[in-house]
C-alpha positions in Angstrom: 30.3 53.2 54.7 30.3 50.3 52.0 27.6 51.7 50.3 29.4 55.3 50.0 32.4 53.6 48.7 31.0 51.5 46.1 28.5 54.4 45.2 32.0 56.4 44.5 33.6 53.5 42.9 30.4 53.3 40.3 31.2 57.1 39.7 34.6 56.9 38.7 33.9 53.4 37.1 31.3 55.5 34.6 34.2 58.1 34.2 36.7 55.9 32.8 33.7 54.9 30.6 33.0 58.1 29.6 36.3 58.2 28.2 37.2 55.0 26.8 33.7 56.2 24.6 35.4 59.8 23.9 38.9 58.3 22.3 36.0 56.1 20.0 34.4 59.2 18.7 37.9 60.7 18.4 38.6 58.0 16.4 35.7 58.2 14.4 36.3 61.6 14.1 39.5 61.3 12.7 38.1 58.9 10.1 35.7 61.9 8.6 38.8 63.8 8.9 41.2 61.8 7.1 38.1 61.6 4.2 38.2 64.8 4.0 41.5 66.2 3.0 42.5 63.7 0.3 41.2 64.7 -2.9 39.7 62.1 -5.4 42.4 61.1 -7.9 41.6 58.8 -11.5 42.6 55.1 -10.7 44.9 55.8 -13.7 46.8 58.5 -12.0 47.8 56.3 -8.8 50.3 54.9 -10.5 52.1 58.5 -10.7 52.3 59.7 -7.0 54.5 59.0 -4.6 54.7 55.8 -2.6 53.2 56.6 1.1 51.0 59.5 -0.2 47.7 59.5 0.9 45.2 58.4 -1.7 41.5 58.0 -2.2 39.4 56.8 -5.6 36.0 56.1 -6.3 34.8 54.0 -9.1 33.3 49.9 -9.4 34.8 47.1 -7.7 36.4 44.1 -10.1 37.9 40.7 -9.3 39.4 38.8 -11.3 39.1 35.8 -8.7 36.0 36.4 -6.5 35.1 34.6 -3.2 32.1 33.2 -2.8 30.7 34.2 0.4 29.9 31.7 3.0 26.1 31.8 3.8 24.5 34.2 1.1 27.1 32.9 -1.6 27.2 36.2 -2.8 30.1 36.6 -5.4 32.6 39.6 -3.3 36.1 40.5 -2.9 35.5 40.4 0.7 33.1 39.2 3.3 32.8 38.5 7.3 30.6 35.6 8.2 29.5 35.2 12.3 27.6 32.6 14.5 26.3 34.5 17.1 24.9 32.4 20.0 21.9 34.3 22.1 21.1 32.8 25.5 19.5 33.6 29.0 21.7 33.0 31.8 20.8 32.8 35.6 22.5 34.7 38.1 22.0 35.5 41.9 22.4 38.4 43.6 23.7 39.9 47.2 20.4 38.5 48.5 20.9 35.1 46.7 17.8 36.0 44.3 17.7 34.2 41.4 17.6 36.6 38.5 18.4 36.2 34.9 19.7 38.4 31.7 20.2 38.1 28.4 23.6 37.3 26.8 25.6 36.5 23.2 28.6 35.4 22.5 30.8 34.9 18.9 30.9 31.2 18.6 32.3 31.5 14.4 33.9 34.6 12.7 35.0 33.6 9.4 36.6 36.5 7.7 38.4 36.6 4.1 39.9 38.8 1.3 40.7 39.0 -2.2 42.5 41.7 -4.3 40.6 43.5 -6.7 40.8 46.3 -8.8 38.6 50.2 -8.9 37.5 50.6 -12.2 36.7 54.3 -13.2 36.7 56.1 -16.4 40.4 56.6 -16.6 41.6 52.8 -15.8 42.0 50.7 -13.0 44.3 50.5 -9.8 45.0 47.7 -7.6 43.7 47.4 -4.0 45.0 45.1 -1.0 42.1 45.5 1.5 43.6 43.5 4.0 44.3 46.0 7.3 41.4 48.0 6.0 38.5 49.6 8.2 36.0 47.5 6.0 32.5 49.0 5.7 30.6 46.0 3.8 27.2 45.6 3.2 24.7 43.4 5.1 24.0 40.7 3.3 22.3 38.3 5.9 21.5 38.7 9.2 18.8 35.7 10.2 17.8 34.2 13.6 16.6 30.7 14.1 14.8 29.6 17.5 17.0 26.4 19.4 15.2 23.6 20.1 16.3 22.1 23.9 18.9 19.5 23.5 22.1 18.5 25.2 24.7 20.1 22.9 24.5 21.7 19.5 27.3 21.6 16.5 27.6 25.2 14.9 30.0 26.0 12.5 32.2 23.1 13.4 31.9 24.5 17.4 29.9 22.2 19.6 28.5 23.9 22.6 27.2 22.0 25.8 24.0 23.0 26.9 23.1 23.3 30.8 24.9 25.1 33.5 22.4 27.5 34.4 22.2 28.8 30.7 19.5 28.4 28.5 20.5 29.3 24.3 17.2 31.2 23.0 18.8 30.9 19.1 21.5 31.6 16.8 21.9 34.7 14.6 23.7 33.9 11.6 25.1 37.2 10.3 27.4 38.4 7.3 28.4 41.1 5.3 30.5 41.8 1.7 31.7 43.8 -0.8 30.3 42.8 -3.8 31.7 42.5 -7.1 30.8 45.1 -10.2 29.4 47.2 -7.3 30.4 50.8 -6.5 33.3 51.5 -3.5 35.0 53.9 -2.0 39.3 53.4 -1.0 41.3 55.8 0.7 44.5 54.5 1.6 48.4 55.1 0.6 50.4 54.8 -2.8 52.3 51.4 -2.6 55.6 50.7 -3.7 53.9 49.2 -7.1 51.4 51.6 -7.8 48.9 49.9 -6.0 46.3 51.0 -3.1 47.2 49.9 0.5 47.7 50.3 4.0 49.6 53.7 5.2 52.9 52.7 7.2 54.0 54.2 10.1 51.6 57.0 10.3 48.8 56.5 13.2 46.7 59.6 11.3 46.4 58.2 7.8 43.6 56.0 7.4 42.7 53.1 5.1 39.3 52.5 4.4 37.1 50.4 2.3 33.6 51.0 1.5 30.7 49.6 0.0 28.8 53.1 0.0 29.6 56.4 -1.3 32.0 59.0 0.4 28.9 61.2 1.2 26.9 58.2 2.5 30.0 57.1 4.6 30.8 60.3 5.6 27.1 61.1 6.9 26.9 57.7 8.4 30.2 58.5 10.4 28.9 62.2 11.7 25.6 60.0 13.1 28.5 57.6 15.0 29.9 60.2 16.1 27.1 62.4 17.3 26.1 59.3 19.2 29.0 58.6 21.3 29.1 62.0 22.5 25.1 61.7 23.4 26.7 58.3 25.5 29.9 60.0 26.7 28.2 63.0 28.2 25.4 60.7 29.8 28.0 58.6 31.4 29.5 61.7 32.8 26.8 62.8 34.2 26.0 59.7 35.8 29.2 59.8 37.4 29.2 62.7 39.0 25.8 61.8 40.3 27.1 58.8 42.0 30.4 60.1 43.1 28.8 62.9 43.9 26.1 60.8 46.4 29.6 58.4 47.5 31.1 61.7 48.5 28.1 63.0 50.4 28.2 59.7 52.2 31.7 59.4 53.3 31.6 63.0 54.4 28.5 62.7 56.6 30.1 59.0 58.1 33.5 60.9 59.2 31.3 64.1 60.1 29.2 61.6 62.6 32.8 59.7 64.1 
């Protein structure tokens, strides 16, 4: 009877997965969407629309006061640096095997912006990224081997060592928007003319890019097409196990 149950517990487990993976391609869905029915205006014209209307330019990237990226020290308006530890950890199971997997966890996420302007060939508009989707581009993403040692200090974080876990590396990884570079904004009209974050409105997105809208917008159909590929092959599994849990629990009352 255990082995029904939790064979029916796994099914509807991978049914709640199924749609936690569905609202995520909704969401992305709704990104392509939202892409879609702005029209491109001349960072010039920004200025003249109402504040709260949806907006979305094209043109290069300038700042006046760039950051310099932590690892690369690329010059950028934005950028996220992580520390990404990679470790094997034992575990035992019903049986009291010992088996083990492979794990990561975030031990550093530095994250920061700075405004900047769109540049096109009718002027220039201002652009707060902060509250952005941010689609940056990969500018490092490096693994180095650890050696065995008690602890290790990374990023200011020191991690002990032992405990049944063993740390295979660290995978140092971080991504920008570079300055003088092309991007894509679609966002809302601010109160000074400027590009920022919608308020109040759940279905207007704000979205900063490193690529072109077709690139982005291809990019986003792929995401998209693959959470469905996931969410249908968690539902399937699902049924198959509640399916078998079913089949067992029916057979166990059947036999009493």
């Amino acid at each position: 009877m255990v082995a029904a149950v939790i064979f029916l517990l796994v099914g509807v487990a991978l049914w709640v997965a199924a749609g936690v993976v569905l609202f995520f391609r909704g969401r992305t869905k709704g990104k392509a969407s939202a892409m879609a029915a702005v029209e491109t205006s001349g960072a010039a014209d920004v200025a003249s629309l109402a504040p709260g209307s949806p907006v979305e330019v094209k043109g290069t990237l300038r700042c006046e006061a760039p950051l310099e990226s932590e690892m690369a020290g690329e010059a950028c308006a934005y950028y996220s640096s992580r520390v990404i530890r990679e470790y094997i950890r034992q575990d035992r199971d019903d049986d009291n095997d010992v088996g083990s997997d492979r794990r990561s966890e975030t031990i550093s996420h530095s994250e920061r912006f700075a405004p900047f302007h769109v540049e096109d060939a009718t002027g220039r508009v201002a652009v707060d990224a902060e509250g952005a989707e941010i689609d940056a581009r990969e500018v490092m993403d490096r693994f180095e081997r650890h050696t065995d040692g008690a602890s290790v200090t990374i990023a200011g974080a020191t991690i002990n060592l032992g405990g049944g876990e063993r740390t295979i590396g660290f995978r140092y990884a971080e991504s920008v928007l570079p300055v003088d570079a092309p991007v894509y904004v679609l966002g809302a009209v601010g109160e000074d003319g400027s590009i920022g974050a919608p308020a109040g409105d759940e279905e207007k997105r704000f979205v900063v890019s490193y690529r072109s809208e077709e690139a982005l917008g291809a990019q986003i159909g792929k995401d998209a097409r693959l959470l469905g590929f996931v969410a249908a092959g968690l539902a399937v599994g699902g049924l198959v196990f509640a399916a078998v849990g079913v089949a067992g629990l029916a057979g166990i009352i059947q036999f009493t």
